[in-house]
N, C-alpha and C positions, 0 to 999 in steps of 0.2 A: 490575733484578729478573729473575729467570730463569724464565721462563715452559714451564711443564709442561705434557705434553696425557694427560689419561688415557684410557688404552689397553685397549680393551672385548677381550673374547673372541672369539679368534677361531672361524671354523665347527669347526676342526676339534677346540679345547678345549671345543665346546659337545657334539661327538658323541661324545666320549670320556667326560664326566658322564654322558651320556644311555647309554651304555651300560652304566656303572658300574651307575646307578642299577635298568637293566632287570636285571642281572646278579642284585643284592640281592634285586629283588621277584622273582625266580626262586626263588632261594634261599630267602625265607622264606615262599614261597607252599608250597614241598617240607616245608621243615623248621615249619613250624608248625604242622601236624594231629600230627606223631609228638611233637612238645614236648607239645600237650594231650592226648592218648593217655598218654603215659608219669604226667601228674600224674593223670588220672583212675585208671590204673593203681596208683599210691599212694595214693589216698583209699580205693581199695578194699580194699585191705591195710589201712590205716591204723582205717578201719569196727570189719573184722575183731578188731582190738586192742581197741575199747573196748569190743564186743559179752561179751568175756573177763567182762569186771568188771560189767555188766550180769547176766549169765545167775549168775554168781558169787551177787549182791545174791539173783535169785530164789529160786536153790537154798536162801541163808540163810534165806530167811523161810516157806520151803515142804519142811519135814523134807527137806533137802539133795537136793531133786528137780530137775530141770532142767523146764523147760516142756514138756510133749507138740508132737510138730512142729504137732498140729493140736487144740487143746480145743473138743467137739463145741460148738452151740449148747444140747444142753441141759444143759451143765455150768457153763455161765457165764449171768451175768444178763441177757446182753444175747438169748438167746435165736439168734442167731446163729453159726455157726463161727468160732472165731478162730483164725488161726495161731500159729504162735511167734514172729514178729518184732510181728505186732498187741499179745498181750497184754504184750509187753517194753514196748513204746512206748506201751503205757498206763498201765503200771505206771512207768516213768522220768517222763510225764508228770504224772502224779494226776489225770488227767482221768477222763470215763467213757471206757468203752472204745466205748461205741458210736462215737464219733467218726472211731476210725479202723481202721472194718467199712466206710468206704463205698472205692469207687478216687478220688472228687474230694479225698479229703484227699490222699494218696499224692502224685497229679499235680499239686498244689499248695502241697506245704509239703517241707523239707529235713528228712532225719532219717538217723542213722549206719547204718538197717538199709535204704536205697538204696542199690543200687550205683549209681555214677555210671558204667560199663561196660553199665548195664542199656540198653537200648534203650527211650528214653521212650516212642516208640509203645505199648510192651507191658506199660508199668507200672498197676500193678491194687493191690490190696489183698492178691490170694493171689498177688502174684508184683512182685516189688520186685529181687531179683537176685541174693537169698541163698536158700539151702536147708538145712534142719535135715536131719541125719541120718536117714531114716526105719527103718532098719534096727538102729537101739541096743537098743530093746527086742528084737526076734527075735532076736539073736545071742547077749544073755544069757540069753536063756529057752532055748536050744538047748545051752549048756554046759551045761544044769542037769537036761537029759533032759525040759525042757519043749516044747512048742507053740506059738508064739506068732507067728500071719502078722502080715504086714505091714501091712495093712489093720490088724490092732491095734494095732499098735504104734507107728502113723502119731500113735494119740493115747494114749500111753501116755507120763508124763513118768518116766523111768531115775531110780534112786538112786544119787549118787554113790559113798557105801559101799558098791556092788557093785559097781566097775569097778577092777580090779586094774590095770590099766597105762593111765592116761589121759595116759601122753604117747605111748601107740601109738592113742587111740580118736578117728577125726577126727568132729567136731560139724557143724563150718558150710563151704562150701564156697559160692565162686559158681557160682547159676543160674539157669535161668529159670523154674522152679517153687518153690512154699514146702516141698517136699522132692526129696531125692535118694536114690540105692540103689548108682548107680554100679554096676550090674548089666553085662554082656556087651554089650546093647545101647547102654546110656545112654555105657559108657566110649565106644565109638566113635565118639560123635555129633556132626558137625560143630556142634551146637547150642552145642557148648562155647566155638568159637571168638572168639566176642564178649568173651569174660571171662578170657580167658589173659595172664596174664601173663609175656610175654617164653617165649610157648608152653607155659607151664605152668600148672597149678592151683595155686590159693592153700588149703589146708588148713588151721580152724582145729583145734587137736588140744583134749579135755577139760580138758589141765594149762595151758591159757592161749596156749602156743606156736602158730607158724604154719611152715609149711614148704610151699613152692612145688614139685613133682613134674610127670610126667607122668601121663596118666591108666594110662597102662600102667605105671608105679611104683607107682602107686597099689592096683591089682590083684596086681603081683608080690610086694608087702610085705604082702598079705592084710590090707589095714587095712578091706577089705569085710565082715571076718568081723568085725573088732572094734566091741564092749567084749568083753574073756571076765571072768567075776564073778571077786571075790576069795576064793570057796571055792567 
C-alpha cells in the first residue's frame, strides 16, 4: 500500500489568503456605504412615485384640490396643524389623524412620505424629507392680477382645473421642511445636499412625472413661477 502524507499550507500560501482576504474587507468597507446610498437613493425616487397616486385619490374626493402644504389646526378636527404628508398618511391609513400630529410616530413606524436620505436625527412630524410646493397658490393668483403671499398659500390647497401645464408645475421635491419655494437663497443652500441624487434634485411634476435637475435648472426653466392657470 502506498502510503500519503498530507501536506498543510505553507507560510507563505497562508499570507497570500490573508491578504486576499484584507484586500476584499478593503474593498467592501469602500464600496458598501455608496451600495446603501444609491438604494436609499432609489426608495426616494421610488416614494416620490407612489405619492402621484395618493395626492391623485385626494384630489378625487376633495373637488380635484390637492391638499394645502399646511391645513391650519382650525380647519381640521384634530385642532392641531397638519401638514400635507400628515393628512395623506391619514387619509391612506383610515386612522384618526391625531396619531400622526405627534414626532414619536414618524420616528417609529415606516411610511412612503420618509425620505430614507432624511437624516433620522431631524425626523419630526413637520419634517420627514419631502416638501410641498408652497408657492402653487401665489403664482396662480399672480397670472390672474391677484395677491396672494405665501404665507397664504402655504395653506391653500390649488385646483387642478386651473393648472394649464402640469407637466411643467413641480409639486414635491426632497427636503428638510414640510415646504419649499426654491427662492435665490434656498437654490444655493448646501442644505440640499443630503438628498441629491447623483447631485441632482428629484422633482415630482403635477402630471405624475419625476425628472432629476440641478437646482440651477430648476430656476433657469422658471419652474419657480409655475403653475400659470388655464385662462
Amino acid at each position: 500500500m502506498i502510503k500519503t502524507r498530507n501536506r498543510g499550507f505553507t507560510l507563505v500560501e497562508i499570507l497570500v489568503v490573508i491578504a486576499i482576504l484584507a484586500v476584499l474587507a478593503g474593498t467592501t468597507a469602500i464600496m458598501a456605504p455608496k451600495i446603501l446610498r444609491k438604494g436609499r437613493q432609489a426608495e426616494s425616487i421610488e416614494n416620490m412615485k407612489q405619492m402621484t397616486i395618493l395626492m391623485a385619490a385626494h384630489a378625487n374626493d376633495h373637488g380635484n384640490r390637492l391638499p394645502a402644504p399646511m391645513t391650519p389646526g382650525t380647519d381640521n378636527e384634530s385642532g392641531q396643524d397638519a401638514y400635507w404628508h400628515v393628512v395623506l398618511q391619514h387619509e391612506v391609513s383610515g386612522e384618526t389623524i391625531d396619531r400622526y400630529l405627534t414626532d414619536r410616530w414618524w420616528k417609529e413606524n415606516k411610511s412612503i412620505f420618509i425620505n430614507p436620505l432624511h437624516p433620522k436625527k431631524d425626523l419630526k412630524a413637520k419634517s420627514v424629507g419631502y416638501a410641498m410646493n408652497a408657492v402653487l397658490g401665489t403664482n396662480i393668483a399672480r397670472t390672474r392680477g391677484e395677491n396672494l403671499g405665501v404665507e397664504e398659500s402655504k395653506v391653500t390647497g390649488i385646483n387642478m382645473n386651473t393648472v394649464r401645464e402640469p407637466e411643467r408645475s413641480p409639486v414635491i421635491v426632497p427636503h428638510w421642511d414640510w415646504f419649499y419655494t426654491l427662492d435665490s437663497s434656498e437654490s444655493n443652500s448646501k442644505k440640499f445636499d443630503p438628498y441629491l441624487v447623483n447631485d441632482r434634485i428629484p422633482v415630482l411634476f403635477l402630471d405624475g412625472h419625476i425628472e432629476t435637475m440641478t437646482l440651477q435648472e430648476y430656476k433657469k426653466r422658471d419652474l419657480h413661477e409655475m403653475p400659470r392657470p388655464s385662462n
